[in-house]
C-alpha positions in Angstrom: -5.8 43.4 -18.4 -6.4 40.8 -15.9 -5.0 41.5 -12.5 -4.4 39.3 -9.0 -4.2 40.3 -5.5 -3.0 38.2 -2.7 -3.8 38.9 0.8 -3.1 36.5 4.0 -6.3 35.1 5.6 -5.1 32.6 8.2 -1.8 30.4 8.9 -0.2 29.7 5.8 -3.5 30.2 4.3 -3.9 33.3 1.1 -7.0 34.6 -0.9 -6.1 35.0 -4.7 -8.9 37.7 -5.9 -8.9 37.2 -9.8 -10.2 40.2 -12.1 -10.8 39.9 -15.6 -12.2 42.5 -17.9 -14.2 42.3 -21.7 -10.6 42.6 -23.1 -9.3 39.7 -21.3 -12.0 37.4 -22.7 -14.7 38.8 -25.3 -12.6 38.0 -28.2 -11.3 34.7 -27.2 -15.4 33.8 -26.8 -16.4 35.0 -30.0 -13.6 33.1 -31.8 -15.0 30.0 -29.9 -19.0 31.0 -30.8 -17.7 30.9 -34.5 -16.1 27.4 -33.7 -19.7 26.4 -32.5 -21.7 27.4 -35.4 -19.4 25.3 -38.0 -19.7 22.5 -36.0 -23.5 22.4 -34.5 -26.2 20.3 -36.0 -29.5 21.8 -35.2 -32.6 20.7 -37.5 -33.2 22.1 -40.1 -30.1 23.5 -41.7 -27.0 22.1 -42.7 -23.8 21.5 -41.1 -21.6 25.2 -40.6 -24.6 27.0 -42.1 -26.6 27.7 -39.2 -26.9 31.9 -38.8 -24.6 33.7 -36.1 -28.3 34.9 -34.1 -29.4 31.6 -33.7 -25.8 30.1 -32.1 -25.4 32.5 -30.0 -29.6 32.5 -28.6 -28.8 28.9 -28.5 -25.3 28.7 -27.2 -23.9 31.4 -26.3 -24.3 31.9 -22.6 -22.8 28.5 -22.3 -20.0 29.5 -24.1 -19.0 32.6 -22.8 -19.2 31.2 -19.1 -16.8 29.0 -20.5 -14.6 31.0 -21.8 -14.9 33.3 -19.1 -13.8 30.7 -16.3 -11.3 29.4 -18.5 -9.7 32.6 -18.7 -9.6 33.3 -14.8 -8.0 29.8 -15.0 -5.4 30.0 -17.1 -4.5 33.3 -15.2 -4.5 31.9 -12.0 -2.3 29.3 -13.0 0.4 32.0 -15.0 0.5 33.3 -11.1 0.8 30.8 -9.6 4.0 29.6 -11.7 4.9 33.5 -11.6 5.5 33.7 -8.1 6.8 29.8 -7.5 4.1 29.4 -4.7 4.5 26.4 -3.0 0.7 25.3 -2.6 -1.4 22.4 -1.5 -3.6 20.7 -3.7 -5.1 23.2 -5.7 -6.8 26.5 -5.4 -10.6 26.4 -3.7 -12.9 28.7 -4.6 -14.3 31.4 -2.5 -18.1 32.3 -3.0 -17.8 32.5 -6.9 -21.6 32.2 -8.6 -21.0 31.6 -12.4 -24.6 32.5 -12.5 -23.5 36.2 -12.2 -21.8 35.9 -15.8 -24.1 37.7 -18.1 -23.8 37.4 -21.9 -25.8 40.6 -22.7 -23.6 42.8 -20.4 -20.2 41.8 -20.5 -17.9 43.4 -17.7 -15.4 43.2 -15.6 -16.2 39.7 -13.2 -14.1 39.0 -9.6 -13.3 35.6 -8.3 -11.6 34.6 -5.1 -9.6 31.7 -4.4 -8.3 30.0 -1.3 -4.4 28.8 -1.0 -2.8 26.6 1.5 0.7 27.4 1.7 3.3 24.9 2.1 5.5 25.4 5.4 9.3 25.5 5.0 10.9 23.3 7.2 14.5 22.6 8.5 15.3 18.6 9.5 18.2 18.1 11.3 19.8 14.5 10.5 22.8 14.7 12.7 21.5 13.8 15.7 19.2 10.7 15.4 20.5 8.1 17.5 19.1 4.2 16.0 20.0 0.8 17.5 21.0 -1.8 15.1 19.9 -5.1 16.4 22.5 -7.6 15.0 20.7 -11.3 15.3 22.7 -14.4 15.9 21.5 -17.5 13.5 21.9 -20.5 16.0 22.2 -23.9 14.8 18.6 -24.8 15.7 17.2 -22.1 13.4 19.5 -24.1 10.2 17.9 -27.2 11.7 14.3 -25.7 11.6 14.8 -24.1 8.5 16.6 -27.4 6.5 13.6 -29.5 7.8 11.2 -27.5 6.5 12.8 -27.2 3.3 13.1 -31.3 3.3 9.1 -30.9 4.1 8.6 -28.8 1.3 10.5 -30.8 -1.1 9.4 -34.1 0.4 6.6 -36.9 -0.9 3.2 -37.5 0.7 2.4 -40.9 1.9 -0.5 -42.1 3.6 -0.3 -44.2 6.5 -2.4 -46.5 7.2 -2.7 -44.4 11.3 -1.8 -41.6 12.8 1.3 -42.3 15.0 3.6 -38.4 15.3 3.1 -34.9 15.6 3.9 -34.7 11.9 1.1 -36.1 10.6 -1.4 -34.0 8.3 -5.0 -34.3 8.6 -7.7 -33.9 6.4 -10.5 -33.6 8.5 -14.3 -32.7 8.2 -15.6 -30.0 11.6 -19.4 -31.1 12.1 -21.4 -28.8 14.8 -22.1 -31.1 17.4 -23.7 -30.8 21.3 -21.0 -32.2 24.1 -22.3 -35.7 23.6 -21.0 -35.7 19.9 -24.7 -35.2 18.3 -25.0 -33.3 15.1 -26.7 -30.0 15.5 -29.4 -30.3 12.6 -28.0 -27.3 10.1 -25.6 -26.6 12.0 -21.4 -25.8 10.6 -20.0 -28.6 8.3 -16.8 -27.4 7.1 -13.3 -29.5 5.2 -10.2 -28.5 6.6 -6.1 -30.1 6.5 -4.3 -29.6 9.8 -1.0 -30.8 11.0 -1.4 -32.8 14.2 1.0 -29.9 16.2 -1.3 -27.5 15.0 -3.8 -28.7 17.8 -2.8 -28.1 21.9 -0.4 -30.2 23.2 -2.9 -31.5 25.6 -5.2 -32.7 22.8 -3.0 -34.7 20.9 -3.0 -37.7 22.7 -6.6 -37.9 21.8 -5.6 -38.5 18.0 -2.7 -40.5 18.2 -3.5 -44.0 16.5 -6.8 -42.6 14.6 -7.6 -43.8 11.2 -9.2 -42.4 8.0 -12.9 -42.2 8.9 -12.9 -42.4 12.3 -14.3 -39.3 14.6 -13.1 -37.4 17.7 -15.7 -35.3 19.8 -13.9 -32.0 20.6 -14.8 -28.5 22.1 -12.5 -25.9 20.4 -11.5 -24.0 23.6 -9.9 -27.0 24.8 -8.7 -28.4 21.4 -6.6 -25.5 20.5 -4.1 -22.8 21.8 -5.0 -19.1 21.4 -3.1 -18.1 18.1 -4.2 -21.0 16.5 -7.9 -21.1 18.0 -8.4 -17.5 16.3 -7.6 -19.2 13.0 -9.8 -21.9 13.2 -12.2 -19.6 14.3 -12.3 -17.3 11.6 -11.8 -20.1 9.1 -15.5 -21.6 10.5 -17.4 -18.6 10.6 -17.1 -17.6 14.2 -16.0 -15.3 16.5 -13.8 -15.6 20.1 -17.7 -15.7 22.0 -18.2 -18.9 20.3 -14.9 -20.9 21.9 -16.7 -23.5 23.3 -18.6 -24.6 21.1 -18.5 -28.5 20.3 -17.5 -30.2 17.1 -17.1 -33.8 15.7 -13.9 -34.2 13.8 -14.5 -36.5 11.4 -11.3 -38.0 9.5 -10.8 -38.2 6.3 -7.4 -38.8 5.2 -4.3 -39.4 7.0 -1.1 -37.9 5.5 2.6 -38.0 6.7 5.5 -36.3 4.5 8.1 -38.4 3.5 11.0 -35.5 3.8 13.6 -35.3 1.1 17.1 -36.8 1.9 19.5 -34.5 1.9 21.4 -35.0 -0.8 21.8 -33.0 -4.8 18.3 -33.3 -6.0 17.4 -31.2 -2.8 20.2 -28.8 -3.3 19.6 -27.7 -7.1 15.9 -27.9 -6.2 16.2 -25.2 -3.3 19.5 -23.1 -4.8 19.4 -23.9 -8.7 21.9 -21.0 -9.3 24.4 -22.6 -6.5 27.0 -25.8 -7.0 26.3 -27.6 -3.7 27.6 -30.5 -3.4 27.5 -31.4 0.2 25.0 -31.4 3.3 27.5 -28.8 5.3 27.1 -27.0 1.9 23.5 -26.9 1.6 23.3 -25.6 5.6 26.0 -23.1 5.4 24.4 -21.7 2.4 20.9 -22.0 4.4 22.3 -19.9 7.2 23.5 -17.6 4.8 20.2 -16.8 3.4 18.8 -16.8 7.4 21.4 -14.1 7.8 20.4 -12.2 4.6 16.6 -12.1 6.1 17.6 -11.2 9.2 20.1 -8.3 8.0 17.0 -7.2 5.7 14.7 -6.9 8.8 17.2 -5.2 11.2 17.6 -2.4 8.3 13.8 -1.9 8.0 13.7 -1.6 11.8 16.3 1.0 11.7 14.3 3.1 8.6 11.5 2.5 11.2 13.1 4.2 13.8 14.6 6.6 11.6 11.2 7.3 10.5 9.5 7.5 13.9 12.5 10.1 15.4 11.4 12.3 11.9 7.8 12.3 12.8 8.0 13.1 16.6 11.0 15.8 16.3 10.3 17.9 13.2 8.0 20.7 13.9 5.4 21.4 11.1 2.4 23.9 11.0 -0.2 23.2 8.1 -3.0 25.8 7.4 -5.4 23.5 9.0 -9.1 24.5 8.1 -8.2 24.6 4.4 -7.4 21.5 3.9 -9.8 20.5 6.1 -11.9 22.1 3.6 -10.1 20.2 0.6 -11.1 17.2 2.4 -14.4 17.7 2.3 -14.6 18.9 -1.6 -11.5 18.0 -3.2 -11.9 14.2 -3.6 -14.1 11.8 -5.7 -17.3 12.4 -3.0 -17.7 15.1 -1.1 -17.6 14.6 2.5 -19.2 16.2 5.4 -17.7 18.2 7.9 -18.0 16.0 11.2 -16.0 13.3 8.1 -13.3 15.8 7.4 -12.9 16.5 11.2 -12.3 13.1 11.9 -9.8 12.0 8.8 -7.9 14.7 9.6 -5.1 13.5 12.6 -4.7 10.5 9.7 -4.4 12.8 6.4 -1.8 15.3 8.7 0.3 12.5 9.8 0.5 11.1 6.2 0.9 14.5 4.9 3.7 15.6 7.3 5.8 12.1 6.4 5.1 13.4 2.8 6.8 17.0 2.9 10.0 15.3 5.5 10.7 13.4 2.8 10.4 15.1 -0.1 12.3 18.1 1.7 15.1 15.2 2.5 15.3 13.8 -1.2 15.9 17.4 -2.2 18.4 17.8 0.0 20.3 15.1 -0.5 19.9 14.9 -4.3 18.4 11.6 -5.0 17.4 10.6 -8.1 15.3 8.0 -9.6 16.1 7.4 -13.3 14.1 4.6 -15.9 16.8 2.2 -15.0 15.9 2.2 -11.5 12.5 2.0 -12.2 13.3 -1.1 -14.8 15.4 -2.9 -12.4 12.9 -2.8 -9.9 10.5 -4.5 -12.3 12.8 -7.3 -12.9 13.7 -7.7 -9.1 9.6 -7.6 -8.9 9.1 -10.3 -11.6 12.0 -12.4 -10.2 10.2 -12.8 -6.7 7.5 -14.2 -8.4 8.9 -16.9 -9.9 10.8 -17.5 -6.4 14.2 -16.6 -7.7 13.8 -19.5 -10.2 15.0 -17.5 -13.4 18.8 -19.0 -14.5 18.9 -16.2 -17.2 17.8 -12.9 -16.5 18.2 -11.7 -20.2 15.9 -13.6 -21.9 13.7 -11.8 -24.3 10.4 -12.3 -22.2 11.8 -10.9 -19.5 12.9 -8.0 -21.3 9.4 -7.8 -22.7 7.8 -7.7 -19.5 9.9 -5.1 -17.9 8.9 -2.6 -21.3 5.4 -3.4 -21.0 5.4 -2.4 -17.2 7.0 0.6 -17.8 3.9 1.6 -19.9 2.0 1.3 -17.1 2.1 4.5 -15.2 0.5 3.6 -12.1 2.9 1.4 -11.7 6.1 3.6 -12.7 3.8 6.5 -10.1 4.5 3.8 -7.2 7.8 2.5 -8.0 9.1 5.8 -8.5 7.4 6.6 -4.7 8.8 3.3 -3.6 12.6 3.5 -5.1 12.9 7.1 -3.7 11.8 6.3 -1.0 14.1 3.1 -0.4 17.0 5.7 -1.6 16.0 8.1 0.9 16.4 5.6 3.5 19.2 4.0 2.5 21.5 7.6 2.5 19.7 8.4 6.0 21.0 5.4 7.5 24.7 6.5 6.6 23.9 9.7 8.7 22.4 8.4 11.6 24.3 7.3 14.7 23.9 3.4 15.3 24.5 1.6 18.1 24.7 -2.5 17.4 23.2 -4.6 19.7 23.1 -8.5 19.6 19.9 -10.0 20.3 18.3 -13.0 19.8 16.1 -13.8 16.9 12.8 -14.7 19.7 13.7 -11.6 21.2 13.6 -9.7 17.5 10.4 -11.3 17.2 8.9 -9.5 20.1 9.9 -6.0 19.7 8.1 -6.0 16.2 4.9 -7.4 17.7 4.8 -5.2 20.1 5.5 -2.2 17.7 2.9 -2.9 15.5 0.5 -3.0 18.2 
């Protein structure tokens, strides 16, 4: 009878020694050898009829190393499930040569496995402390925001010249020297451009330009840093070439006519609202402003939530196994100096990964189909821009079914919506503190939290 012995090796790391005997296995490898010869073509004799000798002098070493690892398998696993061990990954193997599995002396064969154990951890919820940033929609963000919906649902015209800051461009950028000479091959590349995309400086230098007509310009000069990087990248280049020269030549002028305000831009913008009037339309605007903003104040709090988890929860993981995992257990094998340095990224990801699931245990959340099937049709919805008038029209229905067929799809949703759950029952727990702030202000903490 097979038997397993477990002995600790390192931090939260165990060696599973497997021993199976000639009774564990022999009988399950000659059933399989008979399998073989009623299925084997070899030359010369017909299908099932090939003599017992010859399958096993042709296959049988193969088999019964089969058979053999298979069984060590299939007992390791029964232990595994036995004793409820909480592992990572899977089992490595220790030293095992397969070569050492001899046909013409069956015996009693050892194998040794290595198991990194999963730490139990305590999280204490009670006393993460979050701000809730509360962001005041002013009038000149509705008055920003309706304008660019009138520009969006607007008509191009073409002026004859270029007289505003709203004017679009279409414009050729041909590599030139300072004097406005073409450099011979040099960067010839179409572009469109509103005229405040350029530095306020520069703009006087375009006002009253026509189609066709061509402005000598050295980028450094022509644009502000944010949108110099653009252009940049969009030409092939990098921040070393700055000042290089260009001739912008002009090939269409353009000026949006913006819509009035009036219905047609109402259903066109809200086609599931009655809005009747221009107060209306913007009260319904800074609605959806608030909606965004109230979204983006919750993800900061997750964030935070998030970030107090990560710095304040003590973990220890059996380190040099799954440093060794790293190195064999994925589609390539990797070296060790690779392993070494993935690891600090793998560790953080894979400490975020036992908080959680430790948290959705404890606070019993559950994702069911219909979550997963609502998400889908929230998913499809945001690609049609919250267009769809009728959300239970057949296609839609057929859509949601055929996702859920797809399971790397119901895999990540299932991630995603537990994850959004998880969050969403944290941020009951946690102890907020509101704080008005401005939307600028907003702005600047999240760029300076991503980098």
């Amino acid at each position: 009878m097979a038997t397993i012995t477990r002995e600790n090796i390192g931090l939260l790391t165990d060696k599973l020694t497997v021993t199976v005997g000639k009774n564990d296995y022999f009988a399950r490898f000659e059933q399989s050898l008979k399998k073989y010869a009623k299925t084997a073509n070899i030359p010369g004799f017909r299908k099932g009829m090939v003599p017992a000798g010859l399958v096993k002098k042709m296959y049988g070493q193969s088999v019964f190393t089969d058979e053999v690892l298979r069984t060590v398998e299939t007992e390791l696993n029964t232990y595994l499930n036995n004793e409820k061990l909480e592992i990572f990954a899977q089992p490595l193997p220790l030293d095992n040569d397969a070569r050492a599995l001899d046909l013409n002396n069956p015996s009693d064969y050892i194998f040794a496995f290595e198991i990194g154990l999963k730490p139990a951890i305590s999280i204490n919820t009670n006393g993460i402390k979050v701000t809730k940033y509360e962001i005041e929609v002013t009038e000149a963000m509705i008055d920003e925001e309706v304008s660019r919906l009138q520009v969006r649902n607007g008509k191009m015209t073409e002026p004859e010249s270029l007289e505003t800051e709203e004017h679009v461009l279409n414009v050729k950028f041909v590599e030139a020297d300072a004097k406005g000479n073409a450099v011979e091959g040099g960067i010839n590349k179409d572009n469109s451009l509103l005229v405040k995309y350029f530095a306020e400086g520069f703009r006087k230098n375009l006002i009253g330009k026509k189609k066709d007509d061509v402005v000598t310009l050295q980028l450094s000069k022509a644009f502000d840093d944010k949108e110099l990087e653009v252009i940049l990248s969009d030409l092939g280049l990098t921040k070393e070439d700055a000042d290089k020269h260009f001739n912008l030549q002009i090939t269409k002028v353009g000026l949006v006519e913006k819509a009035p305000l009036e219905e047609a831009l109402f259903l066109a913008t809200y086609p599931n609202k009655e809005i009747k009037t221009a107060e209306e339309f913007r009260n319904e605007v800074k609605a959806e402003i608030a909606r965004y903003y109230e979204s983006q104040s919750r993800n900061q709090i997750h964030d935070q939530i998030y970030h107090h988890l990560i710095d304040h929860t003590s973990i220890e993981l059996p380190e040099a196994f799954l440093k060794r995992w790293l190195q064999t257990g994925g589609e390539k094998p990797k070296t060790a100096e690779e392993a070494e340095q993935e690891f600090p990224s793998f560790a953080s990801q894979l400490k975020w990964t036992l908080i959680s699931s430790q948290l959705i245990a404890d606070n019993n959340i559950e994702v069911n189909p219909d979550d997963i099937k609502a998400f889908a049709r929230q998913q499809l919805f945001s690609y049609m821009g919250g267009q769809i008038l009728d959300e239970n029209q057949p296609w839609v229905e057929d859509y949601v079914n055929r996702m859920m067929q797809d399971r790397k799809f119901v895999e990540d949703t299932y991630h995603r919506v537990s994850t959004d759950k998880l969050f969403s029952t944290l941020e009951t727990l946690v102890n907020a503190t509101p704080e008005k702030i401005s939307a600028e202000a907003f702005a600047e903490k999240l760029h300076h939290h991503h980098h």
